[in-house]
C-alpha positions in Angstrom: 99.8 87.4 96.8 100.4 87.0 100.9 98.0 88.0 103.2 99.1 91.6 103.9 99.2 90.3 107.8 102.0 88.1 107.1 104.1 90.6 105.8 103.7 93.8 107.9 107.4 93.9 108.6 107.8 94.2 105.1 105.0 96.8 104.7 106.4 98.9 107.4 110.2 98.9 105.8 108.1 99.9 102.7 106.8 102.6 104.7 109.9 104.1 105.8 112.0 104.1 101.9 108.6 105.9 100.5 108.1 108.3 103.2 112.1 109.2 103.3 112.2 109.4 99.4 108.7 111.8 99.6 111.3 113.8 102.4 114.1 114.2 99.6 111.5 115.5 97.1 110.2 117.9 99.3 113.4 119.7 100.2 115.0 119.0 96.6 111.9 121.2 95.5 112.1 123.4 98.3 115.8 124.7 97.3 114.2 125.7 94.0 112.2 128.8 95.3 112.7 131.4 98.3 110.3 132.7 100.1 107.5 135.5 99.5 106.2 136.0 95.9 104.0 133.4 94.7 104.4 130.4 95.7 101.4 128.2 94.9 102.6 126.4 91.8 106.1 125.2 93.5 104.3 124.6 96.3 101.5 122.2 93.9 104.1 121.1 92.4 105.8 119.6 94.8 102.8 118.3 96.9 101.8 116.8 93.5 105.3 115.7 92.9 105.7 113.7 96.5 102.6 111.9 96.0 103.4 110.4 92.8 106.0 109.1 94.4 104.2 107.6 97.5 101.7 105.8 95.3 104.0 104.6 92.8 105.9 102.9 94.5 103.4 101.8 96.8 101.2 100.5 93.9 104.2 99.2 91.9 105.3 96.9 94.8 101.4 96.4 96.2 99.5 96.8 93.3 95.8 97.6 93.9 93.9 93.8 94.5 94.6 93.8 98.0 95.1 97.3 99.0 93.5 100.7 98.6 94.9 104.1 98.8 93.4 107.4 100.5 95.4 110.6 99.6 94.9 114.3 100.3 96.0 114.8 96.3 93.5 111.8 95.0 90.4 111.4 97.3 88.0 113.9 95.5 88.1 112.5 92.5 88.3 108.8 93.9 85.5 106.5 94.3 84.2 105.9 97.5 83.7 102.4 96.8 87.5 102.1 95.8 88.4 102.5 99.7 86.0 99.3 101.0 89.0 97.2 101.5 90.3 95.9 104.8 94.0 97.3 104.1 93.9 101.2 103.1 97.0 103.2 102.7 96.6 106.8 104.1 98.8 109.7 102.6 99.7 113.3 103.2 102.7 113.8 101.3 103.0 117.2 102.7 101.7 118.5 106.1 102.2 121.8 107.2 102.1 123.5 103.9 102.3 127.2 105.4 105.6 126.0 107.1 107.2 124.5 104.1 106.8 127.6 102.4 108.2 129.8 105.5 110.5 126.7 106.0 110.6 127.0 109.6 111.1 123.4 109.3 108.0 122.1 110.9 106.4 120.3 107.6 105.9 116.4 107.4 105.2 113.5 105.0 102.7 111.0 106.4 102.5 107.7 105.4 99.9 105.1 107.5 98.8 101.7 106.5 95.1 101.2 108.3 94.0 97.6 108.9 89.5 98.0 109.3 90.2 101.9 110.1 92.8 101.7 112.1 96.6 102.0 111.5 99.2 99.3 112.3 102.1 100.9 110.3 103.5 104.4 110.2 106.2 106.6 109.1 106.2 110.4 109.3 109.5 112.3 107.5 110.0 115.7 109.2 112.4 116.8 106.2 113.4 120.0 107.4 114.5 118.1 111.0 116.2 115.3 109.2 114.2 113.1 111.1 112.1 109.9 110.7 109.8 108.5 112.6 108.7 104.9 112.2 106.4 102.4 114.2 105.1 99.1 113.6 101.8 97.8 115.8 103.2 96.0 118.6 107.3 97.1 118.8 107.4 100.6 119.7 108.3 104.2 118.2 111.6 104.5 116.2 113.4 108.2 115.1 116.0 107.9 112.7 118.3 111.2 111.7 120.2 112.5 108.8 123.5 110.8 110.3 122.0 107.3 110.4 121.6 107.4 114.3 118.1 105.0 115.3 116.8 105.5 118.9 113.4 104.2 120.5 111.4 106.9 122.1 109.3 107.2 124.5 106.6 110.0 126.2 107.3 111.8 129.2 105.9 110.8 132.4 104.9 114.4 133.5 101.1 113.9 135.5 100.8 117.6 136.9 98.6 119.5 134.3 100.3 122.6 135.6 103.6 121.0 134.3 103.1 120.0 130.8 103.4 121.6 127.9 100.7 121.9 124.9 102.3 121.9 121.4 99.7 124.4 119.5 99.3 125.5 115.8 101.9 128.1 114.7 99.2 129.4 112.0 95.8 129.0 113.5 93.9 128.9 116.4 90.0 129.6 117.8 88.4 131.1 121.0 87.5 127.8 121.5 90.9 126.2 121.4 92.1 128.9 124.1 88.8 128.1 126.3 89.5 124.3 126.3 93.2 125.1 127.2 92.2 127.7 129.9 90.0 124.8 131.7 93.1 122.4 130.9 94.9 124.7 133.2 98.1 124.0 131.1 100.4 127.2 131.3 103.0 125.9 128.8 102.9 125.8 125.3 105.4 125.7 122.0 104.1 126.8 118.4 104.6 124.2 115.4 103.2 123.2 112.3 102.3 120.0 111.0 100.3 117.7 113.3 103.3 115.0 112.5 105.9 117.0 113.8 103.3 118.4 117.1 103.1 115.1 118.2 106.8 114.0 117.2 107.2 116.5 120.1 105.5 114.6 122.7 107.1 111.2 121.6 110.3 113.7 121.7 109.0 114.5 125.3 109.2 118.3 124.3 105.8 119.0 124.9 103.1 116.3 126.4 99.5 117.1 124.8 97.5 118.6 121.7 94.4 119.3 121.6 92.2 119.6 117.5 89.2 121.4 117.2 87.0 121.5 114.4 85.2 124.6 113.3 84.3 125.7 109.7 86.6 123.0 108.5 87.9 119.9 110.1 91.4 117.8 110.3 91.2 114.9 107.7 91.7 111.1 107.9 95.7 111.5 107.0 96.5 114.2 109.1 96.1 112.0 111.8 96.5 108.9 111.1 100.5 107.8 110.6 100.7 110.2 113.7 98.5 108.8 115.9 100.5 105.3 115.4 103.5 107.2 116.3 102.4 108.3 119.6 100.5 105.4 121.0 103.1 103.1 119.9 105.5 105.5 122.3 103.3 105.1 124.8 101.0 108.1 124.4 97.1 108.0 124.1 94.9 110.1 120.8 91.3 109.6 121.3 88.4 111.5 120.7 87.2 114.0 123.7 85.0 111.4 124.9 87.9 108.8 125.5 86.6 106.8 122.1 89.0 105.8 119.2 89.8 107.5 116.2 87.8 105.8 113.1 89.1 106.0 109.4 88.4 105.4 106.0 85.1 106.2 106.8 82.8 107.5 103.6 83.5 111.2 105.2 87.5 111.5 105.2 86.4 114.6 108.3 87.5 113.8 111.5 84.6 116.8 112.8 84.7 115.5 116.5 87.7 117.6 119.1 90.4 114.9 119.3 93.0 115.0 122.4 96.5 113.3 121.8 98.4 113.7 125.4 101.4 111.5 126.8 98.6 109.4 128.2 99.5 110.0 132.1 96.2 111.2 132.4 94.4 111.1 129.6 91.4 110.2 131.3 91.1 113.0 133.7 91.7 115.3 130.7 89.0 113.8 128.6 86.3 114.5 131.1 87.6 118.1 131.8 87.1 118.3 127.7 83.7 116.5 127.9 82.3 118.1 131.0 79.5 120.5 129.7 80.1 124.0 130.8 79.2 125.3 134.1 
């Protein structure tokens, strides 16, 4: 078998044809049912149906010597001790599930190949955009649409805090989200869904930061990590509040600590406005 690192090229076209056939899953299943009603088993069913997909093909071309796999569908009944590899797929075949089922669109699969905890390829399907986004460590952000057009993108450049725009949750939100925002002194912001397709938006340059806060529950390992690759490798920055990297495939999958991704203009100054205690 090749060492995985000789063949990332390979691992990030494998990437891309999972995540896109995931995307044509999602939306065959999503014709099948309108909304209101009940709508948890089509909904299961095609979370459930996506992510046999992503793993086998993944395992079929990978198979499991060199490789783990951490998905939303598989991790509670998986052994921790399955995951202490170097090289650890990380899968959300469906991100934004409230979205999907009010199809505004904003719903994502997320596909991230981690290298020690941290990823080095990526490829998030926005099925109801017709839209891919791809990146490989090292070359850059790709979007790919329905039509076959395939464009690198980059962040915006905005550095006035009073200019940017904060992509936000459609579906939830905190007093604490709107006190970090208030201190941000951002006056800007556009609701979406999935965290793939918030920070699509920045690489996108339609909105330039995001902000996670954990309260009674917390963001998991692959909500963030095929998107964080997609924003750094556009020139963006996702850290923790205090500035530190993201960690995953840790034994707890909960990412409990407030994370910031921004266009990374100023990502430093923002970090400490998020770190500083309160006056």
């Amino acid at each position: 078998m090749p060492n995985p690192a000789d063949r990332l090229s390979e691992l990030y076209q494998l990437a891309c044809t999972t995540a896109q056939g995931a995307a044509d899953i999602l939306l065959e299943y999503r014709s099948k049912f309108e909304i209101g009603g009940d709508l948890d088993s089509p909904v299961t069913s095609a979370d459930l149906a996506a992510n046999d997909h992503i793993l086998n093909t993944l395992q079929t071309h990978l198979g499991l010597e060199d490789y783990a796999y951490l998905s939303e569908e598989t991790f509670k009944i998986q052994n921790p001790d399955d995951r202490r590899k170097d090289w650890v797929w990380i899968i959300d075949p469906l991100d934004g599930t409230k979205d999907y089922i009010q199809n505004t669109g904003d719903y994502a699969v997320q596909i991230a190949l981690a290298y020690r905890g941290r990823p080095v390829v990526a490829a998030v399907a926005c099925p109801g955009m017709g839209k891919l986004y791809s990146a490989l460590a090292g070359t850059g952000t790709w979007v790919e649409e329905q039509a076959g057009n395939r464009r690198k993108v980059t962040v915006s450049n905005r550095s006035n805090r009073s200019e940017m725009t904060i992509v936000t949750s459609r579906n939830h939100s905190s007093e604490k989200l709107e006190e970090l925002i208030n201190i941000l002194e951002v006056s800007t912001r556009r609701g979406m869904g999935s965290i793939g397709c918030k920070l699509s938006a920045i690489v996108e340059q339609d909105a330039d930061l995001y902000l996670s806060v954990s309260g009674k529950t917390a963001p998991k390992d692959w909500d963030f990590a095929a998107p964080e690759l997609i924003l750094t490798e556009a020139g963006g920055q996702l850290t923790y509040f205090d500035g530190s990297l993201i960690a995953y495939n840790r034994e707890d999958v909960n990412q409990w600590n407030g994370i910031i991704a921004s266009n990374g203009t100023c990502h430093d100054e923002l970090c400490s406005l998020l770190s500083a205690p309160p006056e």
